[in-house]
ZAMARGU-4260 file (C-alpha; in steps of 0.2 Angstrom, whole numbers, plus 5000, padded with zeros to 4 digits):
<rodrens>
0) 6322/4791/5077 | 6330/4781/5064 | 6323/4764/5062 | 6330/4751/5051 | 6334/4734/5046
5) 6351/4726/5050 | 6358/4711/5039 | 6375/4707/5043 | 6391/4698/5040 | 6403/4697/5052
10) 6419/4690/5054 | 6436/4688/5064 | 6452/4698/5058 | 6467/4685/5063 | 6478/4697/5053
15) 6478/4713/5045 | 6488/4728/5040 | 6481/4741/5055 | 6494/4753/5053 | 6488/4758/5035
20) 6469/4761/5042 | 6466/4779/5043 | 6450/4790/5050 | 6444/4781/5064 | 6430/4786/5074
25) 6432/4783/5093 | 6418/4774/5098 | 6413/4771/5118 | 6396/4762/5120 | 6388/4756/5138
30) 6375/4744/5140 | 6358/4743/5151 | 6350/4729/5144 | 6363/4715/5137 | 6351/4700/5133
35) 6343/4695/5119 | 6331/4697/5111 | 6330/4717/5116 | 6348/4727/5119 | 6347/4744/5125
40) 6364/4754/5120 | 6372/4771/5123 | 6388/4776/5112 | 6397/4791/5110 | 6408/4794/5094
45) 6423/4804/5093 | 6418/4811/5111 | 6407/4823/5101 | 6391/4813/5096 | 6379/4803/5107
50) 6365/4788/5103 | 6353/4779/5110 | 6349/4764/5102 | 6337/4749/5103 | 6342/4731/5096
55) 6330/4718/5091 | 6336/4701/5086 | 6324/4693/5074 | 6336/4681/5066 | 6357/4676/5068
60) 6360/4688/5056 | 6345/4702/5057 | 6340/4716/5071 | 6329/4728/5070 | 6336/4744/5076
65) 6330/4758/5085 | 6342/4775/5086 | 6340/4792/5092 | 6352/4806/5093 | 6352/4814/5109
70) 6366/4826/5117 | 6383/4823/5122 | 6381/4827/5140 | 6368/4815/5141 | 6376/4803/5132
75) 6390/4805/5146 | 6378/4806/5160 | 6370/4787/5152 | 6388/4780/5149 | 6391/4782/5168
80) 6375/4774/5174 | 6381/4757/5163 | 6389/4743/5169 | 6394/4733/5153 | 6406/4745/5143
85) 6419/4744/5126 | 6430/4754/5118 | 6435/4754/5101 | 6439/4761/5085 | 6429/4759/5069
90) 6437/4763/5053 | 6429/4761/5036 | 6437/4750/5020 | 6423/4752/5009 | 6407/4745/5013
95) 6419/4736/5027 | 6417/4742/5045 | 6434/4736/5054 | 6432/4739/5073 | 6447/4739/5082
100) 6444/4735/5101 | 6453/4743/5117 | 6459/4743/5136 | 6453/4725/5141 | 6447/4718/5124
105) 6465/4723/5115 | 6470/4712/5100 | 6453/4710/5096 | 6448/4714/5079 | 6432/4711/5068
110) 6425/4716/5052 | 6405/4720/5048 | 6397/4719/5034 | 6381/4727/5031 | 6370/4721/5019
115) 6354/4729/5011 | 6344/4713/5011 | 6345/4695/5015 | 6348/4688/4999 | 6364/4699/5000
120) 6371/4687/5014 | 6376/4673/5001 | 6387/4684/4990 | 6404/4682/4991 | 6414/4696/5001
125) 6430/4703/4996 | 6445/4709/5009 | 6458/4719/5005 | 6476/4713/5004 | 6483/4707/5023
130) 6467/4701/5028 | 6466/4687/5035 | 6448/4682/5043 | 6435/4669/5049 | 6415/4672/5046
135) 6409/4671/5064 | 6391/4676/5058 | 6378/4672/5069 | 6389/4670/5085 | 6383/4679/5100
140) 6401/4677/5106 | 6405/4692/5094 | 6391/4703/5097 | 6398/4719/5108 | 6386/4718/5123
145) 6393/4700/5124 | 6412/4705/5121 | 6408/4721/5137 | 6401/4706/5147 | 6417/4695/5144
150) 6429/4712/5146 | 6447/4700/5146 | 6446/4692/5129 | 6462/4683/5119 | 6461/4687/5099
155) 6469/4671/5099 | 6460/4661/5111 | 6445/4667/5100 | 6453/4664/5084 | 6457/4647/5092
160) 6441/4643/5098 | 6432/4649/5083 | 6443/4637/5072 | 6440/4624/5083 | 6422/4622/5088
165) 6417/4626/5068 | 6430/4617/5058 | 6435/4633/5050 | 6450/4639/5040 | 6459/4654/5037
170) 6452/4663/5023 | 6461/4675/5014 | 6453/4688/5001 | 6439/4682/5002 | 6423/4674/5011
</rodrens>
């Protein structure tokens, strides 16, 4: 079992150039327990590779989490038995992790950032060219079991939303 510390960033992709992305891993991840403070996850990547993970949220912006390996049939098996489920795509810019979302949470696109510690969580963070995003740090709007509970979501409803209950604006290169 891998245990470790999670410090991250996250943000809302209003615009990006998708189609230049490359080498995503399909990701599928069912949820039994989908509340805070402890979330309980399965995922299977590429249809190949299967996890069971434990989430613990210490802090807005730190989880402890818990993950074991474990095989892809009973991955499967435990992706069944779940009621709150995603899709997406994950693809990899750098120390970027770009999820691109599917089925009833197409448009929706976010960026994750992880960090090796917390005073890593003040620097500033640079996007590649296109990229057009909104920190949503700290929001349990954007953590997955939330967006599998919501399952019909509108990228621009959220962006909306976003821009509108924090007073943000767009941010372009970087954060």
């Amino acid at each position: 079992m891998k245990v470790e510390i999670e410090n991250e960033r996250k943000f809302l992709v209003r615009a990006a150039p998708l189609k230049t992305l490359v080498n995503g891993v399909g990701i599928a991840q069912g949820y039994f327990s989908a509340h805070w403070p402890a979330i309980v996850r399965v995922r299977i990547e590429n249809n190949k590779r299967g996890f069971l993970t434990v989430k613990i949220k210490t802090a807005p912006d730190r989880k402890i989490e818990m993950e074991s390996r474990i095989d892809i049939q009973t991955a499967r098996e435990l992706l069944n038995h779940t009621t709150l489920c995603l899709r997406k795509t994950r693809y990899k810019i750098g120390r970027l992790e770009i999820d691109v979302f599917h089925e009833e949470l197409e448009g929706l696109v976010l960026a994750e950032l992880e960090l090796e510690s917390v005073e890593q969580m003040k620097e500033e963070v640079s996007f590649p060219p296109g990229f057009v995003v909104q920190e949503v740090t700290g929001s349990d709007w954007f953590d997955n079991h939330e967006l599998a509970r919501r399952r019909r979501v509108d990228a621009g409803w959220l962006y909306e939303m976003v821009k509108f209950c924090w007073g943000c604006k767009d941010v372009s290169g970087s954060v």
